[in-house]
VOBA-1610 file (N, C-alpha, C; in pm, whole numbers, padded with zeros to 5 digits, always signed):
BEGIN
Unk+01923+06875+03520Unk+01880+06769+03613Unk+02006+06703+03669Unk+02024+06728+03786Unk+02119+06657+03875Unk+02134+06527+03862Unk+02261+06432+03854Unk+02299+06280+03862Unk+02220+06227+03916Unk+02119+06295+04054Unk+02112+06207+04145Unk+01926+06199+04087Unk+01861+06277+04027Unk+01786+06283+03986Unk+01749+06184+03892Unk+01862+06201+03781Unk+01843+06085+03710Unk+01848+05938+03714Unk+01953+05911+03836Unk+01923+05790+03911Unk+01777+05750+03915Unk+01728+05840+04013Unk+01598+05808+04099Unk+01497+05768+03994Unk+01501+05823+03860Unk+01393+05830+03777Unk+01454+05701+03723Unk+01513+05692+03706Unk+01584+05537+03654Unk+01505+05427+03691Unk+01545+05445+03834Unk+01522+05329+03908Unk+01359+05302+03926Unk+01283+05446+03929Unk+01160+05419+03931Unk+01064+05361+03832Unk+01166+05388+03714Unk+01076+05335+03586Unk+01167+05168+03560Unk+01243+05112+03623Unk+01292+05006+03617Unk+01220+04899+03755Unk+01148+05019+03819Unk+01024+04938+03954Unk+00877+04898+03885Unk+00900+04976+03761Unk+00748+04967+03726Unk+00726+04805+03628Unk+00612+04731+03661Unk+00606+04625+03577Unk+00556+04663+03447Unk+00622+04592+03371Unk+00606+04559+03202Unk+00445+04533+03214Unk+00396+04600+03115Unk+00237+04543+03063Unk+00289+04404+02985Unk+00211+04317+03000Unk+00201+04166+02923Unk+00153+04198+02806Unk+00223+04083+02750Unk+00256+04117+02540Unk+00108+04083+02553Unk-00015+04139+02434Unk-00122+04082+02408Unk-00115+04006+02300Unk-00187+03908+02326Unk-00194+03747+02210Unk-00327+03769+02144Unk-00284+03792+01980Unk-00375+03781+01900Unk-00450+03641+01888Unk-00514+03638+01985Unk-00613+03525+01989Unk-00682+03496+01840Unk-00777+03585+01811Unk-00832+03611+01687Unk-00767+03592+01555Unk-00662+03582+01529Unk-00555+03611+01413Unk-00472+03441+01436Unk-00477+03411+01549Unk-00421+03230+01581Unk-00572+03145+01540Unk-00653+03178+01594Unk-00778+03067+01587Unk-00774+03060+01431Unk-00813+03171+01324Unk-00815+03193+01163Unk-00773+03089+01114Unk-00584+03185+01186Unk-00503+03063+01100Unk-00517+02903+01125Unk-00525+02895+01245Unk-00580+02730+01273Unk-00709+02673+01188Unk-00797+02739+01208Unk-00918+02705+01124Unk-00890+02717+00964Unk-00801+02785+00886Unk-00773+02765+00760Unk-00651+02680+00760Unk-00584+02637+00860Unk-00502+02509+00804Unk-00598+02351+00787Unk-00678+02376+00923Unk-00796+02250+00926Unk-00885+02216+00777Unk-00918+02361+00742Unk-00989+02287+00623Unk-00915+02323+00474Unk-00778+02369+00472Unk-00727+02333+00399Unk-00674+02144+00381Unk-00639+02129+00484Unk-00627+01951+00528Unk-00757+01896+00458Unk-00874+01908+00495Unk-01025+01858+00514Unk-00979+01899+00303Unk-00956+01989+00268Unk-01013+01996+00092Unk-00897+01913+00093Unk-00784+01869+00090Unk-00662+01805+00016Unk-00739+01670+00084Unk-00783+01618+00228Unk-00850+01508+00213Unk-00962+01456+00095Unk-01045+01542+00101Unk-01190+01559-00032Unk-01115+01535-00175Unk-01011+01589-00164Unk-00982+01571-00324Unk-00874+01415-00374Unk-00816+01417-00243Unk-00764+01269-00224Unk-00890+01159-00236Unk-01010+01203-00197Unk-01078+01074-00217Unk-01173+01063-00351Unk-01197+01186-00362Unk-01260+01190-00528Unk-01178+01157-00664Unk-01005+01131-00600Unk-00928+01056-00692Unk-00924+00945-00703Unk-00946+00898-00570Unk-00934+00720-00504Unk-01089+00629-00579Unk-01232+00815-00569Unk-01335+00710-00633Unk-01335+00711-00803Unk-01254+00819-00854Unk-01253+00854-00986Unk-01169+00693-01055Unk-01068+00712-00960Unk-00955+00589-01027Unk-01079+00444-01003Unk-01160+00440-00858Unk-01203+00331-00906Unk-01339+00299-01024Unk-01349+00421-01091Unk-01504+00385-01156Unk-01378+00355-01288Unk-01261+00422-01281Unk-01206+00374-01428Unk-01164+00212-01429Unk-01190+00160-01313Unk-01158+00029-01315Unk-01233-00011-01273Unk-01351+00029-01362Unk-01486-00086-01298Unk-01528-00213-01400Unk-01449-00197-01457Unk-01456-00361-01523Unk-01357-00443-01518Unk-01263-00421-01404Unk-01191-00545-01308Unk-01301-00603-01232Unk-01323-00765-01310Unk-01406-00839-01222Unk-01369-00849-01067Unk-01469-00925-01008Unk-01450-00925-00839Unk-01362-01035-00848Unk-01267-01031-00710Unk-01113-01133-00663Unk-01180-01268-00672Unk-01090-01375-00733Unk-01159-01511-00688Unk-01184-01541-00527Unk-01219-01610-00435Unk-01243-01626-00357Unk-01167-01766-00278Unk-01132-01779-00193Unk-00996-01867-00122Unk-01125-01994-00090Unk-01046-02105-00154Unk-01155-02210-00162Unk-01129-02301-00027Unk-01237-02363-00004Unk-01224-02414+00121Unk-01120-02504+00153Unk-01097-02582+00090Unk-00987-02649+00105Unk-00859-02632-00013Unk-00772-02578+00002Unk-00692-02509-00114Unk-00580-02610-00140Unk-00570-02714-00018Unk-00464-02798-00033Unk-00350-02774+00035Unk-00236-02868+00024Unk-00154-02846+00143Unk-00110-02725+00115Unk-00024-02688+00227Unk+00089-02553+00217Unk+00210-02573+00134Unk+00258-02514+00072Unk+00400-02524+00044Unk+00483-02389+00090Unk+00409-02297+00138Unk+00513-02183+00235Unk+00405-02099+00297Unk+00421-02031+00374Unk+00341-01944+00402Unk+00386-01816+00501Unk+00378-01726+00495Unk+00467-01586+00501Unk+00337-01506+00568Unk+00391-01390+00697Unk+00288-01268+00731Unk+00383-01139+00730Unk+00333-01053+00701Unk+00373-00976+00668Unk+00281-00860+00658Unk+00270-00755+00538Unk+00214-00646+00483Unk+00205-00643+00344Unk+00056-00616+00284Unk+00008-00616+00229Unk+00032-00456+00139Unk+00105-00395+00027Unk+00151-00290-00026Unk+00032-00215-00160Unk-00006-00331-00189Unk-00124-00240-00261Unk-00071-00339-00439Unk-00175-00252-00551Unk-00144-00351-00652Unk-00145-00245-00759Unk-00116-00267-00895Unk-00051-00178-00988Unk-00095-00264-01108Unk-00051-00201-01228Unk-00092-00231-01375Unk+00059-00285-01386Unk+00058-00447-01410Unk+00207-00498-01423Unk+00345-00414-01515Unk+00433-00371-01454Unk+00526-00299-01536Unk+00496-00149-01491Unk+00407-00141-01401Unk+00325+00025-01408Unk+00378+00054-01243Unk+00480+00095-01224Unk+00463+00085-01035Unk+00429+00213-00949Unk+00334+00274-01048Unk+00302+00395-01039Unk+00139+00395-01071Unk+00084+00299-01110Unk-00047+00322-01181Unk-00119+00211-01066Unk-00176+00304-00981Unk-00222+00189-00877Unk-00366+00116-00903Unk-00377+00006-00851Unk-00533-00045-00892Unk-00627-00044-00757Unk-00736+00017-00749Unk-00766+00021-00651Unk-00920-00052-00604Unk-00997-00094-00724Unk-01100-00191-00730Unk-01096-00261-00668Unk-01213-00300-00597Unk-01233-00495-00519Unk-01123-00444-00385Unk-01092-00351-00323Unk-01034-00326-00257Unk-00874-00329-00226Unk-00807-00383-00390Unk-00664-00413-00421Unk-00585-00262-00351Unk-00643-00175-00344Unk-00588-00018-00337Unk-00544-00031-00144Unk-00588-00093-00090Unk-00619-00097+00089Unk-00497-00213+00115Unk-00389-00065+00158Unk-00290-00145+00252Unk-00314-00201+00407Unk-00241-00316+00422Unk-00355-00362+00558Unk-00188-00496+00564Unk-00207-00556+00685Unk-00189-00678+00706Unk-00209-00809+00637Unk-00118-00921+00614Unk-00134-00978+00543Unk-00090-01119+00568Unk-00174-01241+00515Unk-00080-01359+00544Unk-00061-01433+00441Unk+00028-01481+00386Unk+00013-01572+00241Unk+00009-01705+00264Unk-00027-01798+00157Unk+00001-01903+00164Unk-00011-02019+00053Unk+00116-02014-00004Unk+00114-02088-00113Unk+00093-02270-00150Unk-00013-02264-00191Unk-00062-02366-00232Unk-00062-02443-00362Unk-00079-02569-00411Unk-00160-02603-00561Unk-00217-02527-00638Unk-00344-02462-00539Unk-00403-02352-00590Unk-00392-02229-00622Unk-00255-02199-00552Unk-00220-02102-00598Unk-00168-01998-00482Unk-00212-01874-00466Unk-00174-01784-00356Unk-00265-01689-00262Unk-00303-01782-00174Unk-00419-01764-00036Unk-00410-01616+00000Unk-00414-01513+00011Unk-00417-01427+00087Unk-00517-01326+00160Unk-00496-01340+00277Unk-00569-01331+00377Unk-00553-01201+00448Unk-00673-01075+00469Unk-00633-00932+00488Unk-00692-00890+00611Unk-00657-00935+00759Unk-00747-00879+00828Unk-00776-00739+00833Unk-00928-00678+00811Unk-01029-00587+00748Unk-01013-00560+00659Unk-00996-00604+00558Unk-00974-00587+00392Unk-01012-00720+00333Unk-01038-00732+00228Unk-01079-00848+00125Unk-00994-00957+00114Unk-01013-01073+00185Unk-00925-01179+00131Unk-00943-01232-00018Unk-00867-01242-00118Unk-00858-01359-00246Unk-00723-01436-00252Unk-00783-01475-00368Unk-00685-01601-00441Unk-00630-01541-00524Unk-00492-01573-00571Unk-00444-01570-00681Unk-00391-01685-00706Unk-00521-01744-00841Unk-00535-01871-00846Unk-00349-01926-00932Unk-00350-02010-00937Unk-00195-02078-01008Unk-00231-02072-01130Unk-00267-02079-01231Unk-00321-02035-01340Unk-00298-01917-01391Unk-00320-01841-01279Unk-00315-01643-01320Unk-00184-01653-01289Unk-00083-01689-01204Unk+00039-01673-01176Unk+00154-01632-01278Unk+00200-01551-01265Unk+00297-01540-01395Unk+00444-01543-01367Unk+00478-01449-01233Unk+00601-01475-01184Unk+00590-01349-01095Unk+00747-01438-01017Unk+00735-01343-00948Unk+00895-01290-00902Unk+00912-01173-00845Unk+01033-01115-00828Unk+01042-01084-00738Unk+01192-00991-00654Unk+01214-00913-00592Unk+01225-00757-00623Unk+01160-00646-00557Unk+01196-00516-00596Unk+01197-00432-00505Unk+01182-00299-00536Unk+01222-00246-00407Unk+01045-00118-00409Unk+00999-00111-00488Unk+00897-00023-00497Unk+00778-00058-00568Unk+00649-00014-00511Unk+00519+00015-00569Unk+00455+00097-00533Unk+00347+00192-00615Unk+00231+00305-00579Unk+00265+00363-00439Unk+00342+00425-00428Unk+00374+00501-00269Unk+00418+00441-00219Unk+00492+00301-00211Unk+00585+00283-00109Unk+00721+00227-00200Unk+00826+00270-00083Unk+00989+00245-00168Unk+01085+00217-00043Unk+01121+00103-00067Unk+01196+00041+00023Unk+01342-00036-00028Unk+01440-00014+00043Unk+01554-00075-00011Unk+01549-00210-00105Unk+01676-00232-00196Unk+01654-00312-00291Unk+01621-00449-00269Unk+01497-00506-00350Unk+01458-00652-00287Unk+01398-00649-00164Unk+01363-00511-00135Unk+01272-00500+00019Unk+01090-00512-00027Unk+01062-00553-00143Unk+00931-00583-00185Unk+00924-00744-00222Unk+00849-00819-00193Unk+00792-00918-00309Unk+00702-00867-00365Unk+00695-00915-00556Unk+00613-00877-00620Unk+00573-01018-00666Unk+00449-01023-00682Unk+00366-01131-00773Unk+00298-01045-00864Unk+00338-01160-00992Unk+00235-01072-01147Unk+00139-01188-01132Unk+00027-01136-01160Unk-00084-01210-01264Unk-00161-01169-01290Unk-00246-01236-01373Unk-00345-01209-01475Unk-00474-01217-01415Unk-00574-01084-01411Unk-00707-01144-01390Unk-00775-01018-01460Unk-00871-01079-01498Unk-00987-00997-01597Unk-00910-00958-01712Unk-00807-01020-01773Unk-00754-00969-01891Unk-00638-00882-01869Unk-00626-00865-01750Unk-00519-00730-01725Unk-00418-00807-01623Unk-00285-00782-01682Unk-00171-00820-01561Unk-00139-00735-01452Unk-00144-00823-01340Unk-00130-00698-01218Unk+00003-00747-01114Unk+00053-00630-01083Unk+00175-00663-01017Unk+00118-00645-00824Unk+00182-00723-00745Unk+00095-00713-00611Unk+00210-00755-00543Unk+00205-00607-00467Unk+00349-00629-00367Unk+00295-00632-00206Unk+00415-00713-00181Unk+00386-00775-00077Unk+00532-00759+00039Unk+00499-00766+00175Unk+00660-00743+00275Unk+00641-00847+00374Unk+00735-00950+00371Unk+00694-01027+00490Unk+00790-00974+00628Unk+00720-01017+00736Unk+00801-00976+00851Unk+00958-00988+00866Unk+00977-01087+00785Unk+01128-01148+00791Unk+01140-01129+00654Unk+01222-01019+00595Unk+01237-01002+00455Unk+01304-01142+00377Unk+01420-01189+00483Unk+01492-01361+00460Unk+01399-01429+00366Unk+01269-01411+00403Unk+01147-01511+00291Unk+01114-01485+00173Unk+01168-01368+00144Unk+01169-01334-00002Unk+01205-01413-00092Unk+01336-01445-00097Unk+01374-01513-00207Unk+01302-01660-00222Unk+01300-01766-00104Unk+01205-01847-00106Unk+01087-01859-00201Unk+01009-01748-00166Unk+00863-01733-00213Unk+00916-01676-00399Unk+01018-01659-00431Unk+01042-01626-00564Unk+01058-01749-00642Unk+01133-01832-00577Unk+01140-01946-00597Unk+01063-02052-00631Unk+00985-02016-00516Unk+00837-02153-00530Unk+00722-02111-00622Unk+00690-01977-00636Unk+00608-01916-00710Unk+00620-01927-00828Unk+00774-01901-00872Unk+00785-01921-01012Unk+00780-02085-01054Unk+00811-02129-00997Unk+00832-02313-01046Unk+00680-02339-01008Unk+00592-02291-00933Unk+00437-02375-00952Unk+00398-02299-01099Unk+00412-02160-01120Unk+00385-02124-01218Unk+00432-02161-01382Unk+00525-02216-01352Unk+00591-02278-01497Unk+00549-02420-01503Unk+00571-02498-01371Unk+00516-02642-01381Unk+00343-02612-01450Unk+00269-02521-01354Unk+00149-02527-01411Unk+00089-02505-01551Unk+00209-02406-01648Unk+00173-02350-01771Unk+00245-02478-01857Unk+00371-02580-01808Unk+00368-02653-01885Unk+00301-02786-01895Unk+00214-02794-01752Unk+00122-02938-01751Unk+00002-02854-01841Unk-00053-02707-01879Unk-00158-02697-01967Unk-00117-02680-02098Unk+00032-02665-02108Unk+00041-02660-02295Unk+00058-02773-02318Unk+00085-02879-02230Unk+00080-03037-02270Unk-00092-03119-02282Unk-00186-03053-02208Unk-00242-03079-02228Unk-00338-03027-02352Unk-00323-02894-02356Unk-00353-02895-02480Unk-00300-02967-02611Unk-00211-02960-02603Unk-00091-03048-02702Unk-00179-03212-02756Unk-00199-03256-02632Unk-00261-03359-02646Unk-00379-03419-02680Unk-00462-03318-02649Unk-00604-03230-02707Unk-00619-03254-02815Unk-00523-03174-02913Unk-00519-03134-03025Unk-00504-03245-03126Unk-00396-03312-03063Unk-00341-03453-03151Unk-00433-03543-03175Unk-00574-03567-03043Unk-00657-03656-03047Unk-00785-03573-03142
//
């Protein structure tokens, strides 16, 4: 076959268009449809943990309730609401009475104690009484944030200490609210061992 031959055939099969790649349509949809309800079972089993954990905490009574008049302010902070834990446990989340439902949050520390307010989630009290103290940290139940990027409040309700972290918009308010929390909480435990004290004597 002559040079010039092989040119020509060259060129003719370099005139011809490419057939278009075919797309396994059938073999894409599958895989899409088994990633969807692989998602859909890891959702299902995420929530049969969320209801398992709450029947094991079904004898955490229901939240006190934010009384109508709670008394003046002594601070009050908005922020985010982090979820609540078995005190010392920042891994063992509580999810009863709706403590488990991160949401928005506003505090506000009172006499009574600590107002908080969840728009679409459960507002309570954490009355001054239950108060135990409170700190700075950096983590609870799924969330972890640089050091002292949490407030935590402990207290006591239904017999069980619970740790309840909290982020205000302006982290600056942290230490504040460590401050005031702990001194209503100590003023309050030493105006009741005095009164018991006194109780007793009479």
């Amino acid at each position: 076959m002559t040079p010039h031959v092989l040119q020509a055939a060259a060129a003719t099969m370099a005139a011809e268009p490419k057939s278009a790649e075919v797309t396994d349509w059938a073999g894409r949809l599958g895989w899409v449809v088994g990633l969807l309800l692989f998602i859909t079972f890891v959702y299902w089993l995420m929530r049969q943990g969320w209801k398992w954990r709450g029947s094991l905490q079904s004898d955490l009574p229901p939240l006190p309730g934010i009384p109508d008049h709670p008394g003046e302010a002594r601070l009050t902070l908005r922020g985010r609401y982090h979820g609540s834990t078995t005190a010392g446990q920042w891994l063992d989340r509580i999810v009863a009475h709706g403590l488990g439902l991160r949401s928005r949050a506003e505090l506000t520390l009172t006499d009574a104690g600590i107002a908080v307010v969840r728009p679409g989630a459960n507002d309570f009290l954490i009355p001054a009484a239950a108060l135990r103290e409170a700190r700075l940290d950096k983590g609870i139940a799924g969330k972890v944030l640089t050091e002292g990027g949490l407030l935590i409040v402990t207290w006591e309700h239904g017999g069980k200490e619970l740790d309840s972290g909290f982020r205000a918009d302006r982290a600056a308010e942290h230490a504040a609210w460590v401050e005031a929390v702990n001194s209503l909480s100590s003023t309050h435990h030493q105006n009741q061992h005095a009164s018991t004290t006194e109780g007793t004597a009479r």
